[in-house]
BALOBA-1460 file (C-alpha; in Angstrom, 3 decimals):
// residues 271
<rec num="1" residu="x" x="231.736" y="209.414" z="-29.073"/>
<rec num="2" residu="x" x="229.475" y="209.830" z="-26.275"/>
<rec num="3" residu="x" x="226.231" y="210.327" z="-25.649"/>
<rec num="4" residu="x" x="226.156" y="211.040" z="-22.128"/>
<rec num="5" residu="x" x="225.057" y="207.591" z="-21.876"/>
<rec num="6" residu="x" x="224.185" y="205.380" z="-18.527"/>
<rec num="7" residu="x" x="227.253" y="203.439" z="-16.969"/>
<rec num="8" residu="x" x="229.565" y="201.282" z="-19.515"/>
<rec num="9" residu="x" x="228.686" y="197.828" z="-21.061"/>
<rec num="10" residu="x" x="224.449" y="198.696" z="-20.610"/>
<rec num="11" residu="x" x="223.087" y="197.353" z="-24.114"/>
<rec num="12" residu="x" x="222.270" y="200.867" z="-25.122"/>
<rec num="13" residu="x" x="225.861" y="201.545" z="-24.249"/>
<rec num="14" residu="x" x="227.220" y="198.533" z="-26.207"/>
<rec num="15" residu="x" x="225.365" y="199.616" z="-29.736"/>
<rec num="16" residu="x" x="226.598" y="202.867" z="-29.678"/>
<rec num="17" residu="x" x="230.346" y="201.061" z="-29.082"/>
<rec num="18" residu="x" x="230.185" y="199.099" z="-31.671"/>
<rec num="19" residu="x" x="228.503" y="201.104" z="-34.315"/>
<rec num="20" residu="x" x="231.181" y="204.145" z="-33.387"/>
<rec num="21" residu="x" x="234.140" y="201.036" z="-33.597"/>
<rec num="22" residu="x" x="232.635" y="199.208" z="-36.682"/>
<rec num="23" residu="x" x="229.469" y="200.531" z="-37.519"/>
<rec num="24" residu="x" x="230.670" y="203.229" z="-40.164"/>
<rec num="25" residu="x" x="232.310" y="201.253" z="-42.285"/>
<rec num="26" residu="x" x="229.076" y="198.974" z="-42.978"/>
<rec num="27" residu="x" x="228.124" y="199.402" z="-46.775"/>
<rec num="28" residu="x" x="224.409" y="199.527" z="-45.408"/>
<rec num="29" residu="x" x="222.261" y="199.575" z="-42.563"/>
<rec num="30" residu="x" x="222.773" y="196.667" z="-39.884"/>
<rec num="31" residu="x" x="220.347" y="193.780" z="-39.849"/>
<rec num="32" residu="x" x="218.500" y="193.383" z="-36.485"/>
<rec num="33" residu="x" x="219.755" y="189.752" z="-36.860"/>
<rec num="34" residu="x" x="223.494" y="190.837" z="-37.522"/>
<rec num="35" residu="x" x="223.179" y="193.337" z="-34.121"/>
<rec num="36" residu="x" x="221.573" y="190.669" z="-32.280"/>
<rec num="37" residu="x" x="224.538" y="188.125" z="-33.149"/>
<rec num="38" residu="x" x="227.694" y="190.886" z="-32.917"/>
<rec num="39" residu="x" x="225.769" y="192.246" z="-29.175"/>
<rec num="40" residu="x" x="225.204" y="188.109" z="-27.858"/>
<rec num="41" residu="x" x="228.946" y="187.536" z="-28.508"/>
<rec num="42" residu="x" x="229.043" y="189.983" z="-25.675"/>
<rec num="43" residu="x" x="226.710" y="188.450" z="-23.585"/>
<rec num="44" residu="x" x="223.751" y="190.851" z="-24.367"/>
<rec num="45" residu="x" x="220.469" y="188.611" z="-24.997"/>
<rec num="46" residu="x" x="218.286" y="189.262" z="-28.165"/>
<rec num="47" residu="x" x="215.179" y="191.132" z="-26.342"/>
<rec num="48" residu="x" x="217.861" y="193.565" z="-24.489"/>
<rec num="49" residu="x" x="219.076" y="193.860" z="-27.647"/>
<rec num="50" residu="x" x="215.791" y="194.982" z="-29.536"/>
<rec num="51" residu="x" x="214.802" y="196.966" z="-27.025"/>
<rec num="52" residu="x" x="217.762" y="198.958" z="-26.578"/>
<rec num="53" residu="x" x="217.692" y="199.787" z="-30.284"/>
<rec num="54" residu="x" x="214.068" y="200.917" z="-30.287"/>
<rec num="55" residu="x" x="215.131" y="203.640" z="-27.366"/>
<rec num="56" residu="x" x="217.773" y="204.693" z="-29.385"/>
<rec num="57" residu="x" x="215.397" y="204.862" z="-32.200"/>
<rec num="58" residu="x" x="213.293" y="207.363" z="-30.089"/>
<rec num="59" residu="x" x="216.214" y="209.028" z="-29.439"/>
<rec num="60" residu="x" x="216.891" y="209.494" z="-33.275"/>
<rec num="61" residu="x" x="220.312" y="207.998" z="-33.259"/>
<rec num="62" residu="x" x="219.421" y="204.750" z="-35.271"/>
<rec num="63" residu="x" x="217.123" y="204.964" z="-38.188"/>
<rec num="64" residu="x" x="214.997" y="202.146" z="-39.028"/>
<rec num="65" residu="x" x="215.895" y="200.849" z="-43.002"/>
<rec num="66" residu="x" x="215.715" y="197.963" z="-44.720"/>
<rec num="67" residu="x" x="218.893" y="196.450" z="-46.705"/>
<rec num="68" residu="x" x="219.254" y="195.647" z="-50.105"/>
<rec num="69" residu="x" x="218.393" y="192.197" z="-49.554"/>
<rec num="70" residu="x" x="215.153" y="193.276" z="-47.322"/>
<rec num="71" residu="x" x="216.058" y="192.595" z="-44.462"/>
<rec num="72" residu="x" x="214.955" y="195.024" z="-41.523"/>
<rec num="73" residu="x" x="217.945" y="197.041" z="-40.287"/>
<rec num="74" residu="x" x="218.916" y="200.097" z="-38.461"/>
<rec num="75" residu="x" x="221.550" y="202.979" z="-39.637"/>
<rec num="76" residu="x" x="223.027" y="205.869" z="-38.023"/>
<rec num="77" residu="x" x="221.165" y="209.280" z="-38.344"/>
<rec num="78" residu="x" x="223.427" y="212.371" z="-39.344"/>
<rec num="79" residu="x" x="223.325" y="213.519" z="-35.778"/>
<rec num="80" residu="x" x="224.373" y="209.834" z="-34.621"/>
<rec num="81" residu="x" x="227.182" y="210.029" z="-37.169"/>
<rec num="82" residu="x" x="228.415" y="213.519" z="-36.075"/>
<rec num="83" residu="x" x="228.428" y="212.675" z="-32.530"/>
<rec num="84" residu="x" x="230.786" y="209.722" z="-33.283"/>
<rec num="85" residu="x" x="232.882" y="211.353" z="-35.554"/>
<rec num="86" residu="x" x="233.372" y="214.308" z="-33.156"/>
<rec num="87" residu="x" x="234.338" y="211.751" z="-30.694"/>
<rec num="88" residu="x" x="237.171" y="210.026" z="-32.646"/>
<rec num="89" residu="x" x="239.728" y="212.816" z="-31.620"/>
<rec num="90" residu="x" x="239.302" y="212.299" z="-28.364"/>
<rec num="91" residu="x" x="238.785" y="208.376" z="-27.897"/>
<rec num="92" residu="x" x="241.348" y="207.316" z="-30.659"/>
<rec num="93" residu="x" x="243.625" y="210.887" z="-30.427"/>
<rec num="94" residu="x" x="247.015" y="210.694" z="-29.038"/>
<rec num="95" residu="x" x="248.305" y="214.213" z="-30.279"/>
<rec num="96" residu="x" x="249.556" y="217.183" z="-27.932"/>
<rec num="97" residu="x" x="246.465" y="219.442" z="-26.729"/>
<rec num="98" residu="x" x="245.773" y="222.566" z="-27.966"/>
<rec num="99" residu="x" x="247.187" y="225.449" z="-25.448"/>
<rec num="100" residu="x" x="244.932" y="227.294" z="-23.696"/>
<rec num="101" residu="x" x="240.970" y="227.085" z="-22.990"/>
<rec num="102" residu="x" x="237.758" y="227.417" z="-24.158"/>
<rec num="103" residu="x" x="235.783" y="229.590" z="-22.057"/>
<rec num="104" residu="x" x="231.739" y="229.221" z="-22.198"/>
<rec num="105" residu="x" x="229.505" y="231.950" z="-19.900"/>
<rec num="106" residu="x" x="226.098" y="231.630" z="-20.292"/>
<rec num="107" residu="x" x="222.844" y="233.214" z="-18.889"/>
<rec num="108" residu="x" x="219.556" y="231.498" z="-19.424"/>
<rec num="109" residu="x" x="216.215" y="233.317" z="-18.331"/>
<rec num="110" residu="x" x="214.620" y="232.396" z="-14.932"/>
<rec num="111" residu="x" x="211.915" y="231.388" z="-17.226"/>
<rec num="112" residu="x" x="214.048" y="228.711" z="-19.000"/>
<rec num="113" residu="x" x="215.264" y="227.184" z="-15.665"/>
<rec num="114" residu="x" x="214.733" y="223.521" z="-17.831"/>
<rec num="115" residu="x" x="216.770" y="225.076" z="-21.063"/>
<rec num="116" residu="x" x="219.561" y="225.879" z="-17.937"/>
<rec num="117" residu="x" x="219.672" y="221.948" z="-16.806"/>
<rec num="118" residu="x" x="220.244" y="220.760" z="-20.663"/>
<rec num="119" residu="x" x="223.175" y="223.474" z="-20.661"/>
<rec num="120" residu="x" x="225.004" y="222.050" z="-17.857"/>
<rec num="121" residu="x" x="224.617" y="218.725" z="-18.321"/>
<rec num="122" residu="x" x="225.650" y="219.358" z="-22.200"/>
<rec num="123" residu="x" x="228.627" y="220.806" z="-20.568"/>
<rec num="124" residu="x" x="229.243" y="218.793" z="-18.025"/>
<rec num="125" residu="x" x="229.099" y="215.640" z="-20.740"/>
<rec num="126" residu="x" x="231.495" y="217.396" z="-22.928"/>
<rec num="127" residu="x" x="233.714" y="217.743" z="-20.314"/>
<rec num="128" residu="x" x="234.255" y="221.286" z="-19.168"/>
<rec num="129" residu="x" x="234.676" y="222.230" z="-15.501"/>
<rec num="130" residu="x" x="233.283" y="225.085" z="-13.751"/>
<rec num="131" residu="x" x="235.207" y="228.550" z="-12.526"/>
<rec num="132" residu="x" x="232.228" y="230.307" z="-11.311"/>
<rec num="133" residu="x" x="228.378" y="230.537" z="-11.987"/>
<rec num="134" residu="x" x="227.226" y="230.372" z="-15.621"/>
<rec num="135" residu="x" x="231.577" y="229.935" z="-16.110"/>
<rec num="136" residu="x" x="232.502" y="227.099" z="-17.554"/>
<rec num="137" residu="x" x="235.868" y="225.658" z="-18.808"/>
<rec num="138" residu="x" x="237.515" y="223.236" z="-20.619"/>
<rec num="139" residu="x" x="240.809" y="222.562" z="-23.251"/>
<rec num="140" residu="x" x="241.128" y="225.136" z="-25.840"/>
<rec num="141" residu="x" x="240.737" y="221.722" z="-28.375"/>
<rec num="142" residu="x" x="237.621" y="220.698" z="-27.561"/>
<rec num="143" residu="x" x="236.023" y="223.869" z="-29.406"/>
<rec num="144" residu="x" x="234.503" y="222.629" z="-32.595"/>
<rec num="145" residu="x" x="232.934" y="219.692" z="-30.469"/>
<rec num="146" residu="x" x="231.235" y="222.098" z="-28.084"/>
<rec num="147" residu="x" x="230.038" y="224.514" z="-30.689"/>
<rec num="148" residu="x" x="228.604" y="220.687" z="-32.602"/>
<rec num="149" residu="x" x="227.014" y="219.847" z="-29.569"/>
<rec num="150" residu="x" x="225.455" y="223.062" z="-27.943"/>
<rec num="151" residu="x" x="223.880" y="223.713" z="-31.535"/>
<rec num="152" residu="x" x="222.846" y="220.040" z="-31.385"/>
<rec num="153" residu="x" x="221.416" y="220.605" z="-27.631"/>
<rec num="154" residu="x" x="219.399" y="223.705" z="-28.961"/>
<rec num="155" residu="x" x="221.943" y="225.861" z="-26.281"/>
<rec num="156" residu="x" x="223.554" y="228.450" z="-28.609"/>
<rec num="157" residu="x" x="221.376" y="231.275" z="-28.454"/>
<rec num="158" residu="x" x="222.316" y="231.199" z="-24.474"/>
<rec num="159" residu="x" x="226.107" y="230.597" z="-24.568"/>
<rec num="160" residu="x" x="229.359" y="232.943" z="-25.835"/>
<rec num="161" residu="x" x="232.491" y="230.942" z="-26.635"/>
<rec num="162" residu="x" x="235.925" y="232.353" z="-25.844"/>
<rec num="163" residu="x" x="239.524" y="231.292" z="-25.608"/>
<rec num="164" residu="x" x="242.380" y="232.139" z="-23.967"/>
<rec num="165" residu="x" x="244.989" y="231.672" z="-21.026"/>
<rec num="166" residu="x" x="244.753" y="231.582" z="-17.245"/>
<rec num="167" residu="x" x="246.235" y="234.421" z="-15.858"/>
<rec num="168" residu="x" x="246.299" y="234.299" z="-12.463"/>
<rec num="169" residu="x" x="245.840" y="234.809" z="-9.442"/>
<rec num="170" residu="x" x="246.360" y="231.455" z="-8.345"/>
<rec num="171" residu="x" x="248.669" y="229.009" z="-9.878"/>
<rec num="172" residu="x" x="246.693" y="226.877" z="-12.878"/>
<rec num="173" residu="x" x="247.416" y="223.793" z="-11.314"/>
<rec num="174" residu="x" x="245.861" y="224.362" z="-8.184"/>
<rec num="175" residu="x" x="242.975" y="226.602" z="-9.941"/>
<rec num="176" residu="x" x="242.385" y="223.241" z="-12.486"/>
<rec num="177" residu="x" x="242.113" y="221.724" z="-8.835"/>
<rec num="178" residu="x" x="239.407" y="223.644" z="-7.999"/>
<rec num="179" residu="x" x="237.471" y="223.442" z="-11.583"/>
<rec num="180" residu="x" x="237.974" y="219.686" z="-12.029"/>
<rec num="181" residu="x" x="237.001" y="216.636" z="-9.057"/>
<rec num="182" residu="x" x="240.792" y="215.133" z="-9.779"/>
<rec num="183" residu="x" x="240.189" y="212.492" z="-7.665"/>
<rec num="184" residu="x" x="236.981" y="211.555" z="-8.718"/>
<rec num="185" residu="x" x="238.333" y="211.166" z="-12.219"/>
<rec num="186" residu="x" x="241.383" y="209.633" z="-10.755"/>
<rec num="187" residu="x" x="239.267" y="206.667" z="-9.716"/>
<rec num="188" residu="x" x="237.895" y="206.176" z="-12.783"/>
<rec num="189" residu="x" x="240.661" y="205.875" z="-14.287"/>
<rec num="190" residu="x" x="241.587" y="203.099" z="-11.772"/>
<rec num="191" residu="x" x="238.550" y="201.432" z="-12.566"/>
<rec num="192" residu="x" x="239.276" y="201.160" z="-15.907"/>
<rec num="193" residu="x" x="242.938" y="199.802" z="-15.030"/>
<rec num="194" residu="x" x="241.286" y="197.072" z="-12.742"/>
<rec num="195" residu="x" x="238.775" y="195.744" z="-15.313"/>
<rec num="196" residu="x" x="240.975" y="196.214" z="-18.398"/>
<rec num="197" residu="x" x="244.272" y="196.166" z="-17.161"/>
<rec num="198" residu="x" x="244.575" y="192.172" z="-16.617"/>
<rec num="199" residu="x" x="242.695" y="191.759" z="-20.375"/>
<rec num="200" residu="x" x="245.766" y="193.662" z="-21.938"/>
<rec num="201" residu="x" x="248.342" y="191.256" z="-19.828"/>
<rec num="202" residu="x" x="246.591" y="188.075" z="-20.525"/>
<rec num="203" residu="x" x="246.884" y="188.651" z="-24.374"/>
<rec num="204" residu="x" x="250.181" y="189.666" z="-23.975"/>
<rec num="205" residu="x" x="251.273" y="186.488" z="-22.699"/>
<rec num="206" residu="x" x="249.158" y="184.958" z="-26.081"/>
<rec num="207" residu="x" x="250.580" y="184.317" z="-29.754"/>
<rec num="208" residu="x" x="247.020" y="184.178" z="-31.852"/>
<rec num="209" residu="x" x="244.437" y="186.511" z="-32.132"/>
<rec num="210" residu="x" x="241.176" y="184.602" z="-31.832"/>
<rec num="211" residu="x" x="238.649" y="186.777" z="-33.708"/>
<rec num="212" residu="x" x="235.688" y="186.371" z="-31.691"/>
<rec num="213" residu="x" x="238.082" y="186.761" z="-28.159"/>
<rec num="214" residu="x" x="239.007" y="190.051" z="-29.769"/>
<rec num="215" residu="x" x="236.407" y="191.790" z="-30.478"/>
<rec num="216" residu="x" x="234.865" y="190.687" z="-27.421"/>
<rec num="217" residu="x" x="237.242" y="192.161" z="-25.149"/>
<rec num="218" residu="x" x="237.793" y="195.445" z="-27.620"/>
<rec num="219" residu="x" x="234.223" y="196.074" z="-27.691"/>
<rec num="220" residu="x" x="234.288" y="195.995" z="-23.897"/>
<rec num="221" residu="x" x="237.589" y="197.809" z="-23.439"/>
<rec num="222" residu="x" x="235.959" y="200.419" z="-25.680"/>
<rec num="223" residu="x" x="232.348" y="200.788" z="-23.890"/>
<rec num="224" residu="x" x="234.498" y="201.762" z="-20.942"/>
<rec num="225" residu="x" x="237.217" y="203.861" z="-22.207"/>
<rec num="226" residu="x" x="234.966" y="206.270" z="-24.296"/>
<rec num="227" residu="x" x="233.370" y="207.751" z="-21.668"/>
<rec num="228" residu="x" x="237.077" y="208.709" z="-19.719"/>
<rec num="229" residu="x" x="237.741" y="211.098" z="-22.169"/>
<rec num="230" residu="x" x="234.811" y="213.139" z="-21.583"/>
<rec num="231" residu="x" x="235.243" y="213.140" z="-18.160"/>
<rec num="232" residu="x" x="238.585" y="213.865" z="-18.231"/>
<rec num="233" residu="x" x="239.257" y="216.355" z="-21.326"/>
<rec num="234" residu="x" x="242.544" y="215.865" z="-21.640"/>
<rec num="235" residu="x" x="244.059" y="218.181" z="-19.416"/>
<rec num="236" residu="x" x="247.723" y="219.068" z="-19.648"/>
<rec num="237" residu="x" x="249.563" y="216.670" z="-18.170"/>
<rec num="238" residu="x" x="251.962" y="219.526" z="-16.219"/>
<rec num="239" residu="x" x="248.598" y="220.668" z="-14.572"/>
<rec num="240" residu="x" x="247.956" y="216.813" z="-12.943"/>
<rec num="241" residu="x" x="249.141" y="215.278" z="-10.048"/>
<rec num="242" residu="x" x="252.008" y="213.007" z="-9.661"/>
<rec num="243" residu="x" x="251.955" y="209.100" z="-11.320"/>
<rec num="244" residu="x" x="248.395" y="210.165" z="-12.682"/>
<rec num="245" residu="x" x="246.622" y="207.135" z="-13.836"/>
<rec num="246" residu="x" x="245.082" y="208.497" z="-16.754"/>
<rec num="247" residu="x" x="248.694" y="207.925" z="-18.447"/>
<rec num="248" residu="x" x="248.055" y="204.763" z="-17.786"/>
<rec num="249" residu="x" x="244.466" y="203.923" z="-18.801"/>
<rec num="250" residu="x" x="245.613" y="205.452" z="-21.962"/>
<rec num="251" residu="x" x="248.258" y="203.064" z="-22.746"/>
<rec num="252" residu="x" x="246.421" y="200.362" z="-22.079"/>
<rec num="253" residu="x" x="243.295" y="201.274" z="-24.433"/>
<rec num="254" residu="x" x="245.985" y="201.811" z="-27.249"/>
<rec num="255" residu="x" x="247.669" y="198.767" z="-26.602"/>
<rec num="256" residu="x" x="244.288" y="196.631" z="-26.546"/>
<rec num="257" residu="x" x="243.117" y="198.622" z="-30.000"/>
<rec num="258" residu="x" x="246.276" y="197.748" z="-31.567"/>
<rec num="259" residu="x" x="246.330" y="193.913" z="-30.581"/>
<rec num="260" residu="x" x="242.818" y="193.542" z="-30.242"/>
<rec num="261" residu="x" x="240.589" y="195.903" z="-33.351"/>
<rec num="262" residu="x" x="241.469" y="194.784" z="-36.637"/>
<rec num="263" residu="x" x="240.920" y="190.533" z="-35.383"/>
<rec num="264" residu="x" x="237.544" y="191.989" z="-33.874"/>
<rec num="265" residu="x" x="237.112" y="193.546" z="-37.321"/>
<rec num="266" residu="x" x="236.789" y="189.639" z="-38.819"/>
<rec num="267" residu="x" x="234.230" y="188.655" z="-36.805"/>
<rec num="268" residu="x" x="232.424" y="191.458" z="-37.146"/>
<rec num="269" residu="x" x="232.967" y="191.183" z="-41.043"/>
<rec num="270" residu="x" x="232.374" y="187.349" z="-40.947"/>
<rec num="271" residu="x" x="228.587" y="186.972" z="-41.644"/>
């Protein structure tokens, strides 16, 4: 579910959010009026909202439509709907990983040095860390979703796909070390704790669900935590350092989805 979007809870950001959270399940396309309302009860004003649709628009996520009643509305293109559904496993997933890794080396001409940039920032979006010039890495899982998205990015012609194990020399833990910025994605993960954390505690201490409340603080709880799991793959948890706070962060998204979705699913429903 990402897009290698700008920094959570932009407008842009908050559309994709809330059509990958809600958006799906919509019988049609989504009236500009209904986006404007569901993206102002999350403090986004009506022009940021309108304008953030028409640059996903030109980006050929959202495809201008009118619903049955007329009104003017936007639904998700088939790329826009395979990006989010690739992304469920990872945002919503809370099975064991795959063994292994997925191994992508690539060469791109000298005279494709801008086809090179779009390859590593593909990769670098998905996830995958880097062993060694043109060698990148990440969980063995995360195959279909980089085969989806380098086809998608036009990179498949320049890329072979392998898996396997690490082998040595060095221990995996230390060579993930050395492949991933672990404490770069450490603070993240903090940062997430720190905004999200004290939402989760507050409605613990509450007995009602307020729809409007909930999908509120879901929709914002989601905008950040969708983009974790692309920085950090999921790697296996014996490879990470001690107390690593992406346990963490991940109990508290599931905890806020399971208090917080299905109430913010009312409000959304409630026009």
């Amino acid at each position: 579910m990402s897009e290698q979007t700008p920094p959570p809870h932009t407008p842009r950001s908050l559309i994709v959010t809330l059509y990958g959270a809600y958006g799906r399940g919509f019988p049609g396309p989504v009236p500009v009026a209904e986006l404007i309302r569901l993206l102002g009860a999350a403090g986004v004003d009506a022009p940021s909202v309108r304008s953030a649709v028409s640059r996903l628009k030109r980006r050929g996520l959202l495809l201008p439509a009118r619903t049955d009643a007329g009104a003017a509305g936007y639904a998700l293109s088939d790329d826009a709907r395979l990006l989010l559904d690739d992304g469920d496993s990872r945002v919503y997933g809370t099975g064991a990983p795959r063994a292994g890794w997925i191994l992508a080396v690539f060469s791109v001409p000298e005279s494709e040095r801008a086809r090179r940039h779009v390859l590593r920032s593909t990769l670098t979006g998905l996830g995958f860390g880097t062993a060694a010039p043109g060698v990148w890495l990440a969980p063995a899982g995360l195959y279909e979703e980089a085969r989806h998205t380098l086809e998608r990015a036009g990179c498949a012609a320049y890329v072979d796909l392998f898996t396997g194990d690490h082998l040595g020399f060095a221990a995996t833990a230390d060579a993930v070390a050395r492949w991933w910025d672990l404490a770069a994605l450490a603070k993240l993960h903090e940062a997430f704790l720190d905004e999200h954390g004290p939402v989760l505690r507050s409605w613990e201490a509450r007995t009602e669900t307020p729809p409007q409340e909930a999908y509120r603080d879901y929709l914002l709880a989601l905008d950040s935590w969708r983009h974790l799991p692309y920085a950090d793959p999921g790697l296996p948890a014996e490879l990470l350092p001690t107390g690593w706070p992406g346990v963490r962060s991940a109990e508290v998204f599931r905890a806020l989805h399971a208090r917080l979705h299905t109430a913010g699913a009312r409000f959304v429903n409630a026009a």
